[in-house]
Backbone as XML, in Angstrom:
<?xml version="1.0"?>
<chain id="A" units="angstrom">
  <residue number="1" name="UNK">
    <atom name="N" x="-13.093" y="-70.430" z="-12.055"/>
    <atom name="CA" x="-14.341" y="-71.086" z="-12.333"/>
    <atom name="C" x="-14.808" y="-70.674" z="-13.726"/>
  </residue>
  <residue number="2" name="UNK">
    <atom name="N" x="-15.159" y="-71.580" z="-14.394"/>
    <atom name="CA" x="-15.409" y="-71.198" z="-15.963"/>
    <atom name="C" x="-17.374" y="-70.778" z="-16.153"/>
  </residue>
  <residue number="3" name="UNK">
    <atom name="N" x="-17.831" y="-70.861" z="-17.276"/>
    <atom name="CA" x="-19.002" y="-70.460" z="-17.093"/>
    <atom name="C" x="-20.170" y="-71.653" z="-17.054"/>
  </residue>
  <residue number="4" name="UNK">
    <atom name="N" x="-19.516" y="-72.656" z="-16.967"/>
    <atom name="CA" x="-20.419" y="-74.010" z="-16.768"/>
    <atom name="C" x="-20.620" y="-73.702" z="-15.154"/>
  </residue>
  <residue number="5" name="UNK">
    <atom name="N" x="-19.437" y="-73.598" z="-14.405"/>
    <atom name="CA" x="-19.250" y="-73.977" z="-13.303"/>
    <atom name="C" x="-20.227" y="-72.778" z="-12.457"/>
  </residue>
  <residue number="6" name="UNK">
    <atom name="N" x="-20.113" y="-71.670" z="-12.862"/>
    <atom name="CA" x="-21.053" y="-70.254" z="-12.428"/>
    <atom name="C" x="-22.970" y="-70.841" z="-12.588"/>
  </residue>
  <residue number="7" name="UNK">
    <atom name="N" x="-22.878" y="-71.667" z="-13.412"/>
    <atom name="CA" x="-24.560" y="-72.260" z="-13.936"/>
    <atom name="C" x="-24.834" y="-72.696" z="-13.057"/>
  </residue>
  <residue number="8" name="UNK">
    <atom name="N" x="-23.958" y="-73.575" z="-12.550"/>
    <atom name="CA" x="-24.342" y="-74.627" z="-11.457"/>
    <atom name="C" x="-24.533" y="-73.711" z="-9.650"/>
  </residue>
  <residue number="9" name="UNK">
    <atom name="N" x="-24.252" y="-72.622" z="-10.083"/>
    <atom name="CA" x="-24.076" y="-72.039" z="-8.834"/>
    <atom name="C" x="-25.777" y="-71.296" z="-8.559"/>
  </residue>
  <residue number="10" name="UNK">
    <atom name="N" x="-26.220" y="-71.161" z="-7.325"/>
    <atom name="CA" x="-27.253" y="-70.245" z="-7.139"/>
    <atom name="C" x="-26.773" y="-68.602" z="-6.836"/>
  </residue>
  <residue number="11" name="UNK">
    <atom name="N" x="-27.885" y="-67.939" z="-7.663"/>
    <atom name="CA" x="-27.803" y="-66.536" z="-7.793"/>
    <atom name="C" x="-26.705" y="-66.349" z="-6.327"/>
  </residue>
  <residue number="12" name="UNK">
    <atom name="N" x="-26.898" y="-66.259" z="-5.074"/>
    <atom name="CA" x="-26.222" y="-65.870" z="-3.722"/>
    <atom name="C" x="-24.671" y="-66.565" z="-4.058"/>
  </residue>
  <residue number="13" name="UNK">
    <atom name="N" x="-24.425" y="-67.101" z="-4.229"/>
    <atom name="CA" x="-23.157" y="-67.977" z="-4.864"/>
    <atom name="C" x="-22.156" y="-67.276" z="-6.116"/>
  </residue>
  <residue number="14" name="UNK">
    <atom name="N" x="-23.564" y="-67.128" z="-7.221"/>
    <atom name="CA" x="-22.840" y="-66.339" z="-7.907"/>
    <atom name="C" x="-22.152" y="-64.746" z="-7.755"/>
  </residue>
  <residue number="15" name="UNK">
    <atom name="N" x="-23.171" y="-64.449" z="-6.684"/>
    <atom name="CA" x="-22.801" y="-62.752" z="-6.277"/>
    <atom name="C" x="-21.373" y="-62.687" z="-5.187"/>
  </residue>
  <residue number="16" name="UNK">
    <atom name="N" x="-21.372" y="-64.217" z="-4.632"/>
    <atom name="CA" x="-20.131" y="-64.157" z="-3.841"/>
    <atom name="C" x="-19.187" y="-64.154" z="-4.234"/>
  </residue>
  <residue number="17" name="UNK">
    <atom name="N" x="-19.255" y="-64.949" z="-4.977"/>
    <atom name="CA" x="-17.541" y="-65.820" z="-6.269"/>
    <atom name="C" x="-17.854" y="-64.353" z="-7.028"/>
  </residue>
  <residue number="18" name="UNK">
    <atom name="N" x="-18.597" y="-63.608" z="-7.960"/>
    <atom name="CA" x="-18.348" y="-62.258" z="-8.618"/>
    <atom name="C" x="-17.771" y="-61.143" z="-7.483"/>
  </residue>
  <residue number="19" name="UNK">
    <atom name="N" x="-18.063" y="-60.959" z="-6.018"/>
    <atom name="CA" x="-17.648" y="-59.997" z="-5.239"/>
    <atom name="C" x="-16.135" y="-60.042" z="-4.786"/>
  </residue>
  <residue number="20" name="UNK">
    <atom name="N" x="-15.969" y="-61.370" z="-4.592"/>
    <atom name="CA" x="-14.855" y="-61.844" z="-4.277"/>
    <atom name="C" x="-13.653" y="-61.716" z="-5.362"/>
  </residue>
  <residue number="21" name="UNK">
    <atom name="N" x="-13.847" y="-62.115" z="-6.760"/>
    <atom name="CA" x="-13.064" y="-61.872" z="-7.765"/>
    <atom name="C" x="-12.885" y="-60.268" z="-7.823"/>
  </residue>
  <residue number="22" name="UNK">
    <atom name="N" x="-14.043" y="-59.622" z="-7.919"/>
    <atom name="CA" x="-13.725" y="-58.163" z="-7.947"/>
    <atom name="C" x="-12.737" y="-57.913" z="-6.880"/>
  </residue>
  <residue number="23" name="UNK">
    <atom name="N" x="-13.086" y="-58.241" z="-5.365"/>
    <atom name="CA" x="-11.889" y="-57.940" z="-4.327"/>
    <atom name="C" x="-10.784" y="-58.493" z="-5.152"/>
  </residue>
  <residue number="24" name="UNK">
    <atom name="N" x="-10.438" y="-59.025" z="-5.068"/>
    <atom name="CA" x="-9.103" y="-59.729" z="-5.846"/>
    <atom name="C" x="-8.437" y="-58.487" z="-6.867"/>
  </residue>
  <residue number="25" name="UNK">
    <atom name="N" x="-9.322" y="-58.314" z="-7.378"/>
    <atom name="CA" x="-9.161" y="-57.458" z="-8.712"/>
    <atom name="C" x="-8.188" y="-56.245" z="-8.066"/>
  </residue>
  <residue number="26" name="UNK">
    <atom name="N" x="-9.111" y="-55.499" z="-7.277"/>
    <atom name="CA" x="-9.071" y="-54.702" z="-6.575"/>
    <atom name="C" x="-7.504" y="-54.620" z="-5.887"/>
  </residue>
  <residue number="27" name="UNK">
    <atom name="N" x="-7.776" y="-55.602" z="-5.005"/>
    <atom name="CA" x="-6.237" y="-55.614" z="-4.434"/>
    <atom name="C" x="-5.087" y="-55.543" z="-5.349"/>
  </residue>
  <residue number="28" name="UNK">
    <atom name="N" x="-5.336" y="-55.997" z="-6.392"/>
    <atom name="CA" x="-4.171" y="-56.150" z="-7.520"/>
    <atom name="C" x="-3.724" y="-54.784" z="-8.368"/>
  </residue>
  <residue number="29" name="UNK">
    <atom name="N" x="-4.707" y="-54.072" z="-7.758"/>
    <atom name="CA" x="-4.817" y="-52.790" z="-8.596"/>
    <atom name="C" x="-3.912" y="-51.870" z="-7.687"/>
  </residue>
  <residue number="30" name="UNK">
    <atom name="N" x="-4.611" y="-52.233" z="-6.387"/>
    <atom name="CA" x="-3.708" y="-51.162" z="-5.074"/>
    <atom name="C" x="-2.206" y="-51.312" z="-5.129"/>
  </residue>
  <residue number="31" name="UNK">
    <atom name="N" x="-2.114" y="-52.924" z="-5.195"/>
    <atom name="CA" x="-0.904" y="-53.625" z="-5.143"/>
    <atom name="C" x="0.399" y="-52.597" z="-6.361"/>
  </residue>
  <residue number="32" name="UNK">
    <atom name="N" x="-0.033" y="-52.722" z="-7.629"/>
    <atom name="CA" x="-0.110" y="-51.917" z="-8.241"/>
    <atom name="C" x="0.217" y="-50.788" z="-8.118"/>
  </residue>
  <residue number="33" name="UNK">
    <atom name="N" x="-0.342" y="-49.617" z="-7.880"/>
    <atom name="CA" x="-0.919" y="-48.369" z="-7.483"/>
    <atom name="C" x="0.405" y="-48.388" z="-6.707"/>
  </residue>
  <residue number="34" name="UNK">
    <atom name="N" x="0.772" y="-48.757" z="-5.284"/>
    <atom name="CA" x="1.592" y="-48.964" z="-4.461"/>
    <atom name="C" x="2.751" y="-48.930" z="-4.801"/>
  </residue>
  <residue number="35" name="UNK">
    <atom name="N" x="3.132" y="-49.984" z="-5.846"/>
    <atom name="CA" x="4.412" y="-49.988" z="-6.604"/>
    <atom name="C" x="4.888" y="-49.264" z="-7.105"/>
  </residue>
  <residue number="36" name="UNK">
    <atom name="N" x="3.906" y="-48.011" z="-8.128"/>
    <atom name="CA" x="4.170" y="-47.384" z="-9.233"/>
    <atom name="C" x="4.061" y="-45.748" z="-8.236"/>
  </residue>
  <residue number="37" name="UNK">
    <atom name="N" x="3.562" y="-45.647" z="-7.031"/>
    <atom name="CA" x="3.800" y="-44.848" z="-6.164"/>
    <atom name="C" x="5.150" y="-44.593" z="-5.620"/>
  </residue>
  <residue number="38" name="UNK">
    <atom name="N" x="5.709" y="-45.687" z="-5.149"/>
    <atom name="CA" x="7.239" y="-45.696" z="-4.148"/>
    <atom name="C" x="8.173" y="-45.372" z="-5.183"/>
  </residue>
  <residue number="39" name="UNK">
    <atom name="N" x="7.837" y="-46.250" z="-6.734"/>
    <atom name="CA" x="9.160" y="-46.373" z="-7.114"/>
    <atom name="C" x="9.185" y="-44.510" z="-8.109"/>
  </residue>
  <residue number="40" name="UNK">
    <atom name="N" x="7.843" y="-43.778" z="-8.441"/>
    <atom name="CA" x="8.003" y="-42.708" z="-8.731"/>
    <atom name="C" x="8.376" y="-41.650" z="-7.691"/>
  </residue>
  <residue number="41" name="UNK">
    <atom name="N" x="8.008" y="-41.516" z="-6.085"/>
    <atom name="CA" x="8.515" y="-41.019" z="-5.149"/>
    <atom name="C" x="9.894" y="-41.248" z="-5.035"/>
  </residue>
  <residue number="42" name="UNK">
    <atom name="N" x="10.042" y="-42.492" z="-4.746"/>
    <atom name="CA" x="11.481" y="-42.802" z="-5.024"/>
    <atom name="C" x="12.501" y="-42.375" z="-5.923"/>
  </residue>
  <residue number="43" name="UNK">
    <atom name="N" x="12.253" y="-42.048" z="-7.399"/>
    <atom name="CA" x="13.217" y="-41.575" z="-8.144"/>
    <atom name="C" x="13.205" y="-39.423" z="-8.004"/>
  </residue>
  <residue number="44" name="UNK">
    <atom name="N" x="12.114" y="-39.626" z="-7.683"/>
    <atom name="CA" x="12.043" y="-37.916" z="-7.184"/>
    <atom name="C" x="12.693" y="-37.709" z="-6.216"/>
  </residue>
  <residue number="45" name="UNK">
    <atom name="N" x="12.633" y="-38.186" z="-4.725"/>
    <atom name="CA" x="13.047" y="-37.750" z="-3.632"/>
    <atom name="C" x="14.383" y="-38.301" z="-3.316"/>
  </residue>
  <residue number="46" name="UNK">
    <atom name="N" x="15.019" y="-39.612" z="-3.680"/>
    <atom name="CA" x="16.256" y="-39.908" z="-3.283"/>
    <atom name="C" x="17.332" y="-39.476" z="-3.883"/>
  </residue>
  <residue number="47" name="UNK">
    <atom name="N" x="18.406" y="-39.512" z="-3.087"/>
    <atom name="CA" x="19.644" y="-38.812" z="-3.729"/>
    <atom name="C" x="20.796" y="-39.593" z="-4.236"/>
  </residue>
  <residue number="48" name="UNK">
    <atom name="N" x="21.826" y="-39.345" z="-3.359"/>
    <atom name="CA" x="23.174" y="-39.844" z="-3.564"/>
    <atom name="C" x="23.404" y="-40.605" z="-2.390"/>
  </residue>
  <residue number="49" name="UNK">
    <atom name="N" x="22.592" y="-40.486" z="-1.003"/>
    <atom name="CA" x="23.401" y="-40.213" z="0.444"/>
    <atom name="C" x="23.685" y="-42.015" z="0.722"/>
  </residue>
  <residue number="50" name="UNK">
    <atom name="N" x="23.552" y="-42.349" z="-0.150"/>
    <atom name="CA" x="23.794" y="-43.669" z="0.458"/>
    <atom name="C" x="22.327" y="-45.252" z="0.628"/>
  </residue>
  <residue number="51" name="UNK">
    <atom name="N" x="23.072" y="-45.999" z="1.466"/>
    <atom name="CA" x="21.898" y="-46.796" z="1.895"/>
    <atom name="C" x="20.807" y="-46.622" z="2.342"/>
  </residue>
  <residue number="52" name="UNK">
    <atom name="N" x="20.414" y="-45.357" z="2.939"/>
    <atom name="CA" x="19.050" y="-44.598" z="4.020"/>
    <atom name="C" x="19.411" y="-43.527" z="3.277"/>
  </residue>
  <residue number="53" name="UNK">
    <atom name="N" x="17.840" y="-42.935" z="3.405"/>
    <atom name="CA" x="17.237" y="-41.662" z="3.143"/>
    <atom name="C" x="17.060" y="-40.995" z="4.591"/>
  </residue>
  <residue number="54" name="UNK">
    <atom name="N" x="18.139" y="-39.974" z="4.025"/>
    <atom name="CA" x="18.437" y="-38.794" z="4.999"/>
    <atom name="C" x="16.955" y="-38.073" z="5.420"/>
  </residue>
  <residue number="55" name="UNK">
    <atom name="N" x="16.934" y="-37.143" z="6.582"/>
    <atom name="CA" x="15.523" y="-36.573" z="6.757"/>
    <atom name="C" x="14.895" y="-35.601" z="5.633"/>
  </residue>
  <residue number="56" name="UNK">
    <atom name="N" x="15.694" y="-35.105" z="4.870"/>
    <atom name="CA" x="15.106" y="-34.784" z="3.754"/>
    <atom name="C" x="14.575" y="-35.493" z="2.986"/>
  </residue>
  <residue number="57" name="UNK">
    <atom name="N" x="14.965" y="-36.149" z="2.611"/>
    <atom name="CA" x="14.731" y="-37.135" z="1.181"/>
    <atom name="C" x="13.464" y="-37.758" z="1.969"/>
  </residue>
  <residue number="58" name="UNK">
    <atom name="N" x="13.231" y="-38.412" z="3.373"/>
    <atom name="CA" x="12.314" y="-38.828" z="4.338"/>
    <atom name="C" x="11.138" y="-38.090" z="4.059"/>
  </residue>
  <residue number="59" name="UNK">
    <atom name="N" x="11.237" y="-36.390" z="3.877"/>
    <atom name="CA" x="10.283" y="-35.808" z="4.274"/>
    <atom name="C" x="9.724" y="-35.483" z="3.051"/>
  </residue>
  <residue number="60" name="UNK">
    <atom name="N" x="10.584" y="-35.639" z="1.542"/>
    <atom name="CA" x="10.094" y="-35.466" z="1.026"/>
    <atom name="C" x="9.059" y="-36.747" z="0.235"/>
  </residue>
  <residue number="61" name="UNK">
    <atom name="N" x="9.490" y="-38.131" z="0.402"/>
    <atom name="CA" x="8.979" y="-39.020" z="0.228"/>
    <atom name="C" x="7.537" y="-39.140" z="0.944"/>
  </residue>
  <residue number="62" name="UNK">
    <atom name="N" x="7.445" y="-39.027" z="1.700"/>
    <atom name="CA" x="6.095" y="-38.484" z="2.889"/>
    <atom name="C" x="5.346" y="-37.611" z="1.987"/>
  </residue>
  <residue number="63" name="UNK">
    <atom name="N" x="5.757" y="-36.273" z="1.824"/>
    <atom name="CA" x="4.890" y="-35.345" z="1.350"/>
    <atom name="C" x="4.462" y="-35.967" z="-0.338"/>
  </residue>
  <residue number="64" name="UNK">
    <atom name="N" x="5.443" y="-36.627" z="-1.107"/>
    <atom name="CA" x="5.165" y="-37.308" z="-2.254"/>
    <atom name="C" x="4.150" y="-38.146" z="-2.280"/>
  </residue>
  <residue number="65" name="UNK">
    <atom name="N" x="3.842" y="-38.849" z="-1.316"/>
    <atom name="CA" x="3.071" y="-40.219" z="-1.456"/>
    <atom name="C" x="1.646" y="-39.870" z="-0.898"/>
  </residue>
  <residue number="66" name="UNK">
    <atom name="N" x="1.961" y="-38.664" z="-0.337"/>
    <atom name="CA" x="0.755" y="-37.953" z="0.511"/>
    <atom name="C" x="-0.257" y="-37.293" z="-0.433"/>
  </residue>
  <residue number="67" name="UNK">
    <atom name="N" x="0.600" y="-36.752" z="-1.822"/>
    <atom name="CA" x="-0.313" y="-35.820" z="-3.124"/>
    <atom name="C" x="-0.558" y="-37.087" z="-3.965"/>
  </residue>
  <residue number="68" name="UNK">
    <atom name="N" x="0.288" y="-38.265" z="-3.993"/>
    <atom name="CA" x="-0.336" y="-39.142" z="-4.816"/>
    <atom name="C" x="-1.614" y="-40.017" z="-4.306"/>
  </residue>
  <residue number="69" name="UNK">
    <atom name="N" x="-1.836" y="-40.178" z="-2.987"/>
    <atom name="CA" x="-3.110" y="-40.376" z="-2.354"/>
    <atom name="C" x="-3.766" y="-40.050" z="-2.349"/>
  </residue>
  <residue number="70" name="UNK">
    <atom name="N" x="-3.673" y="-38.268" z="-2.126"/>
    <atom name="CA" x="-4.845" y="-37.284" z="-2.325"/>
    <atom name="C" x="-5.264" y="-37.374" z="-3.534"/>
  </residue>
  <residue number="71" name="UNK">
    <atom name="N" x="-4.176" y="-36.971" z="-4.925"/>
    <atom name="CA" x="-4.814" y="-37.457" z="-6.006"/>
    <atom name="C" x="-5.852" y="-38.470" z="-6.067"/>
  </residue>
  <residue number="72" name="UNK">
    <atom name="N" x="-5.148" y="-39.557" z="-6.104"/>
    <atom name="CA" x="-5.985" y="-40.862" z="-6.071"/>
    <atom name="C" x="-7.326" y="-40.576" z="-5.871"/>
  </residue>
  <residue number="73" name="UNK">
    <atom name="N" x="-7.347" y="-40.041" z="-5.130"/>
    <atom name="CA" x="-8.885" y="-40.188" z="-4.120"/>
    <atom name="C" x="-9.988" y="-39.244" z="-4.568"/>
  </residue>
  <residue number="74" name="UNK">
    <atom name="N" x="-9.101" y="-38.188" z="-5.142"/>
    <atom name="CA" x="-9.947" y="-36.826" z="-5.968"/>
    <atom name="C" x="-10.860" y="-37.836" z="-7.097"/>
  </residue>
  <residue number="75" name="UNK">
    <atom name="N" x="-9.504" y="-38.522" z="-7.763"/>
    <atom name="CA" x="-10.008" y="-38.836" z="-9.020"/>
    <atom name="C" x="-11.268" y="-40.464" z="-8.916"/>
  </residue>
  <residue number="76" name="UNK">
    <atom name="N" x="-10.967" y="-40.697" z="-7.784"/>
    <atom name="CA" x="-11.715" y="-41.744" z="-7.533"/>
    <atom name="C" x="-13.194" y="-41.572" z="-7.196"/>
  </residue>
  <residue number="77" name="UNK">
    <atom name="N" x="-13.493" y="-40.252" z="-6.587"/>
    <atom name="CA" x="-14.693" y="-40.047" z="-5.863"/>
    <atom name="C" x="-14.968" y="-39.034" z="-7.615"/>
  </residue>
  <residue number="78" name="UNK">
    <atom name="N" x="-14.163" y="-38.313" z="-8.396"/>
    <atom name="CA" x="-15.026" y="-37.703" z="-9.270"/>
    <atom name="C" x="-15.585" y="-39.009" z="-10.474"/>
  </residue>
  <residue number="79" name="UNK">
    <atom name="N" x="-15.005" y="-40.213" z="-10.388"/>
    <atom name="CA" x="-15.745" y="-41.428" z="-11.114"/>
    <atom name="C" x="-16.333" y="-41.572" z="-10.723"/>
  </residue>
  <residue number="80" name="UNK">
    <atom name="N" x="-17.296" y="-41.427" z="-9.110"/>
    <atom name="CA" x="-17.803" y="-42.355" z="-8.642"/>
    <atom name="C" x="-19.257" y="-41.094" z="-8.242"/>
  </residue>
  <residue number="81" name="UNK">
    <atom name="N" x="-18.671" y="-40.301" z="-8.577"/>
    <atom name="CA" x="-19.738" y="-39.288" z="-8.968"/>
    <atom name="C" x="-20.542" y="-39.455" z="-10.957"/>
  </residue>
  <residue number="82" name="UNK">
    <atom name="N" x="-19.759" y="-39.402" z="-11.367"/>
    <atom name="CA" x="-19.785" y="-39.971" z="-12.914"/>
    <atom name="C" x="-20.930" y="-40.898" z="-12.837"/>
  </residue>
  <residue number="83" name="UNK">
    <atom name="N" x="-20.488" y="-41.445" z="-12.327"/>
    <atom name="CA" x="-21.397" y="-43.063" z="-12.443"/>
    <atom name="C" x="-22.809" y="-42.820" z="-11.815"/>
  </residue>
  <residue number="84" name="UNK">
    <atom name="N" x="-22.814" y="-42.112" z="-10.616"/>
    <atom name="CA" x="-23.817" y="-42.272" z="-9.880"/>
    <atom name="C" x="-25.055" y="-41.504" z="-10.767"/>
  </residue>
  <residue number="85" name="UNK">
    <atom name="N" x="-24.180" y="-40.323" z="-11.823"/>
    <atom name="CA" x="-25.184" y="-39.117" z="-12.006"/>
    <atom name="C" x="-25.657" y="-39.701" z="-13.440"/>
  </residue>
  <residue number="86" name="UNK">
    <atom name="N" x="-25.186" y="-41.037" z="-14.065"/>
    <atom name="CA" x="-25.340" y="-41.939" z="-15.329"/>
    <atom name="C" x="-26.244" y="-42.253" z="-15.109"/>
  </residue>
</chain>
């Protein structure tokens, strides 16, 4: 929707189509996030063994994706502290 098309909209309209794009946004980011998670776990934890990841490589992929979440989330709530104290 361009910015003619947002004019024509009422304020409740506009906050939907803006909430909604942000979701969008959002998902694209996780989507993202997700990708750049597996495929860095992935080059850490897998080996040689073949087609499947043996219970090691299993356990360590687990514990990998587990500190990149936690990360995530550290750094997400100390922005969201940032902002609040702005």
């Amino acid at each position: 929707m361009d910015a003619a098309g947002l004019e024509q909209l009422t304020p409740q309209q506009r906050q939907a189509v803006m909430q909604q794009a942000q979701q969008e946004a959002n998902q694209q980011i996780m989507q993202q996030m997700m990708e750049k998670m597996t495929e860095a776990c992935f080059r850490k934890c897998a080996g040689t063994s073949g087609d499947k990841l043996d219970s090691r490589e299993q356990a360590c992929m687990a514990s990998c994706q587990d500190r990149y979440l936690d990360t995530r989330q550290q750094v997400q709530d100390a922005l969201q502290k940032r902002q609040t104290m702005s």
